[in-house]
VEXNUDO-906687 format. One line per 8 residues: number of its first residue (from 1); for each residue x, y, z of C-alpha. Coordinates in pm, 1 decimal. Layout:
N
NUM	X Y Z ~ ...
//
This chain:
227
1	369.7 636.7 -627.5 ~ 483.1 381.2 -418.9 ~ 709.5 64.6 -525.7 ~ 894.3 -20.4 -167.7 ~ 762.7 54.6 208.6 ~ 817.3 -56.0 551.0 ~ 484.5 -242.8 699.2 ~ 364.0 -201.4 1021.2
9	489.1 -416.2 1301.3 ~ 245.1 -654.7 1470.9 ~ 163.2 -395.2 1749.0 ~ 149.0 -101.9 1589.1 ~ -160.7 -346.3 1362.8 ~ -337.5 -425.0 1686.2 ~ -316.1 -25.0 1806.8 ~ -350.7 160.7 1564.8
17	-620.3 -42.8 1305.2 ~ -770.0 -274.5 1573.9 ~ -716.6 -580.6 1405.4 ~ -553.5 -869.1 1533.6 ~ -228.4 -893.3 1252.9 ~ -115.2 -1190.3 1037.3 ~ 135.8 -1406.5 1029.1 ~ 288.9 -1285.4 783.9
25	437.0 -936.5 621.9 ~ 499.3 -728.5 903.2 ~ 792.8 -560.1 977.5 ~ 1026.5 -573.4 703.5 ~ 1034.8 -369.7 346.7 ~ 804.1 -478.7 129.0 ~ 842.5 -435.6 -297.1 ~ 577.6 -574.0 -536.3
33	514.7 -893.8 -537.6 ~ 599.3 -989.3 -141.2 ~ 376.8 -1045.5 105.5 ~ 229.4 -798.1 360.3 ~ -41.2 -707.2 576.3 ~ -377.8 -542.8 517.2 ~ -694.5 -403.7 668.7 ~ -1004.3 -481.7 539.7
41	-1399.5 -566.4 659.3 ~ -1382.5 -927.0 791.4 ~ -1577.6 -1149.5 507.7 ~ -1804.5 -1294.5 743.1 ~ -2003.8 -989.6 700.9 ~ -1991.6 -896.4 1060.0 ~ -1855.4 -559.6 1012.6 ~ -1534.6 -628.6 1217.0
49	-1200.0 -560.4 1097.8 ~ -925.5 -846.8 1009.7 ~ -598.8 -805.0 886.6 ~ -448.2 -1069.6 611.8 ~ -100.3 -1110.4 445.2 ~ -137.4 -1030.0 72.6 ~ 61.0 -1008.9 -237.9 ~ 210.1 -630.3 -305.3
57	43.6 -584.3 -645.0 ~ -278.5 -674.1 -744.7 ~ -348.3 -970.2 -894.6 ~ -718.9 -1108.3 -1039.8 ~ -739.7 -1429.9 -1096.0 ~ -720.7 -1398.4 -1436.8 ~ -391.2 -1285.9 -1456.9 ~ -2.7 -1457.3 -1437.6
65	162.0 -1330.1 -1084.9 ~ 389.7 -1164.8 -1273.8 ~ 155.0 -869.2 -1330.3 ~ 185.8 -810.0 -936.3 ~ 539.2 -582.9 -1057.4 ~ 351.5 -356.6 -1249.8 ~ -20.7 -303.6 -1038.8 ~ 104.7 -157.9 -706.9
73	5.8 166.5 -752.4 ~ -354.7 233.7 -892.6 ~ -418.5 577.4 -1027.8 ~ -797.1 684.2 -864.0 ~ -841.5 883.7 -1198.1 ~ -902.5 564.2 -1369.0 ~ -941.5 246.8 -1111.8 ~ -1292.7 239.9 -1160.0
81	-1204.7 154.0 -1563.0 ~ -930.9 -74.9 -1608.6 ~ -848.3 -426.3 -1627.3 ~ -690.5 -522.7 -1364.3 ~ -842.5 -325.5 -1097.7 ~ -1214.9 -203.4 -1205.8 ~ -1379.7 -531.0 -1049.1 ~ -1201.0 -509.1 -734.7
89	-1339.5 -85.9 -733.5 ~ -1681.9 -185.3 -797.1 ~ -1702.0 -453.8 -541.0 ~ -1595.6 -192.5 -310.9 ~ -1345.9 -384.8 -214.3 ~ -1174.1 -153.9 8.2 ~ -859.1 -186.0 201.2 ~ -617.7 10.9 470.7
97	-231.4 -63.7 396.3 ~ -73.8 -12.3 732.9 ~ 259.4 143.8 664.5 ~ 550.3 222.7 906.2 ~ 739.8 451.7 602.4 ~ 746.1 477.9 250.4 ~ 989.7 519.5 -25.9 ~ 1090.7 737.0 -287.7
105	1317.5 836.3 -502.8 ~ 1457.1 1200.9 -489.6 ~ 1644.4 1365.3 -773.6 ~ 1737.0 1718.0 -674.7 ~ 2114.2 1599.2 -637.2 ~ 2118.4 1478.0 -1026.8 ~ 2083.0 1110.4 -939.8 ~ 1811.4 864.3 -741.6
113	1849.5 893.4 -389.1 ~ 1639.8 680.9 -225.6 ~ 1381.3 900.1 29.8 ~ 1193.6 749.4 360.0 ~ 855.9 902.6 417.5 ~ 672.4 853.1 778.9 ~ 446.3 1029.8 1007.6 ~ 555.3 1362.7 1177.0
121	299.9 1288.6 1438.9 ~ 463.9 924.1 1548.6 ~ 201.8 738.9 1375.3 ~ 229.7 483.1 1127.2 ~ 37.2 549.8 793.6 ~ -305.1 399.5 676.7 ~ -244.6 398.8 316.0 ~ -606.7 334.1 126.3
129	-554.3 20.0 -124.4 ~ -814.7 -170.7 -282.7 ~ -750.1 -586.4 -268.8 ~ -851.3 -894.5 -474.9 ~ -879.6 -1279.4 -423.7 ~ -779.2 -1581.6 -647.0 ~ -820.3 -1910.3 -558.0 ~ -459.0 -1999.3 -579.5
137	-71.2 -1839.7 -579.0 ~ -45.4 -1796.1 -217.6 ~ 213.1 -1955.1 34.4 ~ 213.4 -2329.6 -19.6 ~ -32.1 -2289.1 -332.7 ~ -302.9 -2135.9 -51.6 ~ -536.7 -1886.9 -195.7 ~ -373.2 -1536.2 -232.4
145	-522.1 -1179.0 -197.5 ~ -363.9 -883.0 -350.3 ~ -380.3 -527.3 -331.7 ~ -282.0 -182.3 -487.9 ~ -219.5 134.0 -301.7 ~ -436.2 430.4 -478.9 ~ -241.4 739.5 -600.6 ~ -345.5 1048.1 -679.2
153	-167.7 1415.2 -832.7 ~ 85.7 1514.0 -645.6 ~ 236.3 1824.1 -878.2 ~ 160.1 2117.1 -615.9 ~ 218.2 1873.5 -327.8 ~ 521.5 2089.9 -112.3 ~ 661.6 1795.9 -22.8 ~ 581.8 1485.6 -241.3
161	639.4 1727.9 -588.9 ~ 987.7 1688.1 -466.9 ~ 996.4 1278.8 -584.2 ~ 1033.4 1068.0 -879.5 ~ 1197.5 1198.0 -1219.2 ~ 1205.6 1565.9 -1331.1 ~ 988.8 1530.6 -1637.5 ~ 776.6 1223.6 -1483.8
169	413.6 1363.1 -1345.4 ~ 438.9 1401.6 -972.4 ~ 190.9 1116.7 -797.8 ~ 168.4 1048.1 -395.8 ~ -48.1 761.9 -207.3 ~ -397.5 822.6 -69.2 ~ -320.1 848.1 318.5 ~ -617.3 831.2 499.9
177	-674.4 992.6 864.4 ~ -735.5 738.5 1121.4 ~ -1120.0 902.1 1199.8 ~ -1158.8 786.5 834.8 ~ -1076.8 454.3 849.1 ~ -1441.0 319.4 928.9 ~ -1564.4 501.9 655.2 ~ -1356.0 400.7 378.7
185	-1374.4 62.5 457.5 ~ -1755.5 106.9 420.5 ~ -1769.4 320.9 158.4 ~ -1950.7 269.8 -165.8 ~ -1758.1 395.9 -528.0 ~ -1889.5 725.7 -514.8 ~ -1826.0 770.9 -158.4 ~ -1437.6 640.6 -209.2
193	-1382.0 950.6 -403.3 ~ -1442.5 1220.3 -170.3 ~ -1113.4 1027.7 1.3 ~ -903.5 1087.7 -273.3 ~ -711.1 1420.0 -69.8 ~ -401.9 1532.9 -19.7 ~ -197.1 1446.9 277.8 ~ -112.2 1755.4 452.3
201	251.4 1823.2 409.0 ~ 301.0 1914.7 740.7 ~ 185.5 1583.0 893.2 ~ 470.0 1400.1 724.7 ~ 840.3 1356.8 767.5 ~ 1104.5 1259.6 492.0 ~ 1492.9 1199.9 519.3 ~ 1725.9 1085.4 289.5
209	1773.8 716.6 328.2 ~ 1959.7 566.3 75.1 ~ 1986.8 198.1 34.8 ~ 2306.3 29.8 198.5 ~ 2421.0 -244.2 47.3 ~ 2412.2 -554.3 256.9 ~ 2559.2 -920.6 248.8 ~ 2264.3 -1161.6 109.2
217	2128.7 -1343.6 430.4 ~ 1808.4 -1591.3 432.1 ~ 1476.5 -1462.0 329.8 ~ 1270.4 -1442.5 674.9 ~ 957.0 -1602.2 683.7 ~ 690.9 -1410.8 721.3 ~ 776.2 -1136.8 451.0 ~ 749.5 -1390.9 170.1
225	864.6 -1264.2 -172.7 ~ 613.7 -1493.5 -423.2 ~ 765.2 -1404.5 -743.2
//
């Protein structure tokens, strides 16, 4: 599971998941409900790639925005069934959540301390998501897109067993390799399973990184929190 991360600067967008980024989301941490940057097929049906700011959390447009703190994480056991996510799955609408780190909490000390998770190979992470549209809720009452990171079973991961509460069930996001990126965003519902893998422990890097607490400055502008 995922609840906080770090999105990908500008750059590292245009490098690493050729598309040109937004102007919005990148950079700073982002918790359900702000704003950040994804990867998905352009919708002019030309097969490119574009990158758009969208809401942390999905969001149909049949729901209040509010349900954005609660549909970050979709479980792939069941995405194709509920609510709030099935249409999105069966449209195949298929996204890549560029991620500089992740977040998560580690209790092997008897309390939460927060955990960053990155690449060990100097990469930034391609985090598989699927997205939605509504026609409203977006900056300045714009149309807004959403999106949930998928999650999978993570009790025999090495590394990511190591997260979340002692009794809870152990869960990790779908990282995809970056020779898989074409594929998943072109793959139909069957297809999306056989991405549903482990990450190889060994290609990622955690350190403790608990939160510091900070004097309250301005929001910045282009990681908008719209809740």
């Amino acid at each position: 599971m995922c609840a906080n991360y770090i999105p990908s600067r500008s750059d590292r967008i245009q490098q690493q998941f050729g598309a040109a980024p937004p102007r919005y989301g990148t950079g700073k941490e982002a918790f359900p409900g702000y704003l950040a940057p994804i990867v998905r097929l352009a919708e002019d049906g030309s097969g490119e790639r574009e990158c758009v700011p969208a809401c942390f959390g999905l969001v149909p447009a049949w729901a209040d925005m509010k349900l954005s703190r609660h549909t970050y994480n979709a479980r792939t056991e069941t995405v194709g069934a509920k609510p709030s996510y099935r249409t999105a799955y069966r449209k195949r609408q298929f996204c890549i959540i560029p991620a500089e780190a992740i977040f998560e909490p580690n209790y092997e000390s008897g309390h939460a301390v927060r955990w960053k998770i990155s690449s060990a190979e100097g990469l930034d992470l391609g985090i598989a998501g699927i997205w939605d549209w509504r026609p409203n809720g977006g900056p300045d009452d714009q149309p807004l897109v959403s999106f949930s990171m998928l999650t999978i079973n993570a009790d025999e991961h090495p590394l990511m067993q190591r997260f979340h509460k002692p009794d809870d069930e152990k869960r990790m996001v779908v990282i995809l390799q970056p020779d898989q990126y074409a594929d998943w965003l072109q793959a139909d519902t069957e297809e999306a399973r056989t991405f549903f893998a482990a990450y190889p422990a060994e290609k990622l890097h955690a350190v403790p990184a608990p939160k510091v607490a900070m004097r309250k400055a301005k929001p910045r502008q282009d990681n908008l929190p719209l809740l």
